[in-house]
C-alpha positions as CSV (number, residue, x, y, z in Angstrom):
1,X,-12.2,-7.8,-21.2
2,X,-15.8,-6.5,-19.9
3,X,-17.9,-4.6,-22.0
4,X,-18.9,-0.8,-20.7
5,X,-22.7,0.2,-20.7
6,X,-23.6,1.1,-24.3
7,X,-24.9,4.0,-22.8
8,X,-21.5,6.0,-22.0
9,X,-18.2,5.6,-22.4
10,X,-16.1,6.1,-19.2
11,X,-15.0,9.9,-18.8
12,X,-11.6,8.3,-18.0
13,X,-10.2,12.4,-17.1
14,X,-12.7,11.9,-13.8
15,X,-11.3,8.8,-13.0
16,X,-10.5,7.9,-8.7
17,X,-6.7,7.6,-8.1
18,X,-5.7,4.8,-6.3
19,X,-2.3,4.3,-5.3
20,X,-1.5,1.1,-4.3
21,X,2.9,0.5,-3.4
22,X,4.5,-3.4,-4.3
23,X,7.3,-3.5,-1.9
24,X,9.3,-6.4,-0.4
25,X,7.1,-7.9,-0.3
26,X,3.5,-6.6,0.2
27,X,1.0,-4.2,-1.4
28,X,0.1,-1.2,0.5
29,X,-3.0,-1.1,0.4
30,X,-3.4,-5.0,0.6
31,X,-7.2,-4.8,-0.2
32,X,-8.4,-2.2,-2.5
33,X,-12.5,-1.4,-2.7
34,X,-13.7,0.1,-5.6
35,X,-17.2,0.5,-6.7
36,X,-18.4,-1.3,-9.9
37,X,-19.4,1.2,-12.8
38,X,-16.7,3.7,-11.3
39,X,-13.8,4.4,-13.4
40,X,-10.4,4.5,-11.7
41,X,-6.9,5.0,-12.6
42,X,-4.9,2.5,-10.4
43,X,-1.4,4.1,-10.1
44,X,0.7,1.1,-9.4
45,X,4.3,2.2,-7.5
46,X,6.9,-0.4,-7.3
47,X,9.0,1.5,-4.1
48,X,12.2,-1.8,-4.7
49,X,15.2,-2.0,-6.7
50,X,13.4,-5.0,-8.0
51,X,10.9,-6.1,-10.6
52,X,7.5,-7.3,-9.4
53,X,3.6,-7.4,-11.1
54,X,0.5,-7.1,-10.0
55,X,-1.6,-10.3,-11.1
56,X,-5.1,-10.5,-11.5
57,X,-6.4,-12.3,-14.3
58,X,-10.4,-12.3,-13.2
59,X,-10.5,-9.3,-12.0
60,X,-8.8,-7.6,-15.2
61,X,-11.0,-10.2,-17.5
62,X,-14.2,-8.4,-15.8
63,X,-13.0,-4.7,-15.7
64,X,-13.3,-2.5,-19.1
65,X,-9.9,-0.4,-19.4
66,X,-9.3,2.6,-21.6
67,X,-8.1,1.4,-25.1
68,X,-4.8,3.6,-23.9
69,X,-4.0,1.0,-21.5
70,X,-5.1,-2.6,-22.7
71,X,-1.1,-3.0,-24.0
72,X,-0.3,-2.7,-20.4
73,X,-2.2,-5.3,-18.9
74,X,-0.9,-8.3,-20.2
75,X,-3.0,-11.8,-19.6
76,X,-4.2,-10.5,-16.4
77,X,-1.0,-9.4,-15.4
78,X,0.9,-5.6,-15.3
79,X,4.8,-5.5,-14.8
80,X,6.3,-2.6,-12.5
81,X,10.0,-2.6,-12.9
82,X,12.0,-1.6,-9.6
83,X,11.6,2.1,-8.8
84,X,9.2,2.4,-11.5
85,X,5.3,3.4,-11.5
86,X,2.2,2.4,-14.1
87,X,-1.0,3.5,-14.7
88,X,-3.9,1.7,-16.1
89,X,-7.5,3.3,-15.7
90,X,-10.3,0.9,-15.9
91,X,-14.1,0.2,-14.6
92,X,-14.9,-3.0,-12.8
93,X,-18.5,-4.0,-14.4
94,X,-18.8,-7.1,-11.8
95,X,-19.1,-7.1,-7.9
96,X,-17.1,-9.5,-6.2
97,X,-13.4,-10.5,-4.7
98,X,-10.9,-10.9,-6.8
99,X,-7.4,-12.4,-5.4
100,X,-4.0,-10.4,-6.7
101,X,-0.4,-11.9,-6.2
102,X,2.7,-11.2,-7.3
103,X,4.1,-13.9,-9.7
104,X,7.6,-13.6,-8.9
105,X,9.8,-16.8,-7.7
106,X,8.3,-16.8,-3.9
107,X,6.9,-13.6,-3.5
108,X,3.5,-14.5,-2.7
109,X,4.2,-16.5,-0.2
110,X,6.6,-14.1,1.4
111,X,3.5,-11.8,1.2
112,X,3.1,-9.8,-1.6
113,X,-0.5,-11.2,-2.3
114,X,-3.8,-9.3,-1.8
115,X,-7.4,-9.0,-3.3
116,X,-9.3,-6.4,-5.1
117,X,-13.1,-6.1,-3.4
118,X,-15.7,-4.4,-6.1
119,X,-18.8,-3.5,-4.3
């Protein structure tokens, strides 16, 4: 995990909502922007009857998360069961694009893949 600025810890009650849906099979938004040094709480909605995850180990390795959440992001990776939702509120510390799949049998190539741009 990144380390925050030893100046401040993230005031994670401020932190930008982002929604972003994992459907059959796609996630709506498919690219998300965030700003590096911003926190945000990514609100993850799984709209199926089925399981799916939202993969992305270098983007997750980069970003700090709030000690609350680091059990829900598991090697890069955060589980939505079907008709469920998760939150995990973090700062990306490192510009760049970072690619997010879903790792379930054939998903990503049926779609459900998308990238994470941190500006």
């Amino acid at each position: 995990m990144g380390v925050a600025p030893a100046h401040a810890d993230p005031d994670w009650s401020r932190a930008k909502v982002l929604e972003v849906d994992l459907s059959s099979f796609a996630y709506t938004p498919a690219t998300i922007t965030l700003q590096h040094g911003t926190p945000y709480r990514l609100h993850l909605v799984n709209t199926s009857g089925g399981g799916h995850d939202f993969v992305a180990k270098e983007f997750f390795a980069q970003a700090t998360l709030d000690p609350a959440n680091r059990s829900i992001v598991d090697k890069g990776k955060v589980a939505v069961d079907g008709g469920e939702s998760v939150e995990v509120d973090l700062v990306a510390t490192r510009a760049g694009t970072y690619d997010v799949h879903c790792s379930h049998f054939m998903h990503s190539t049926f779609g459900m893949k998308g990238r994470i741009i941190v500006l």
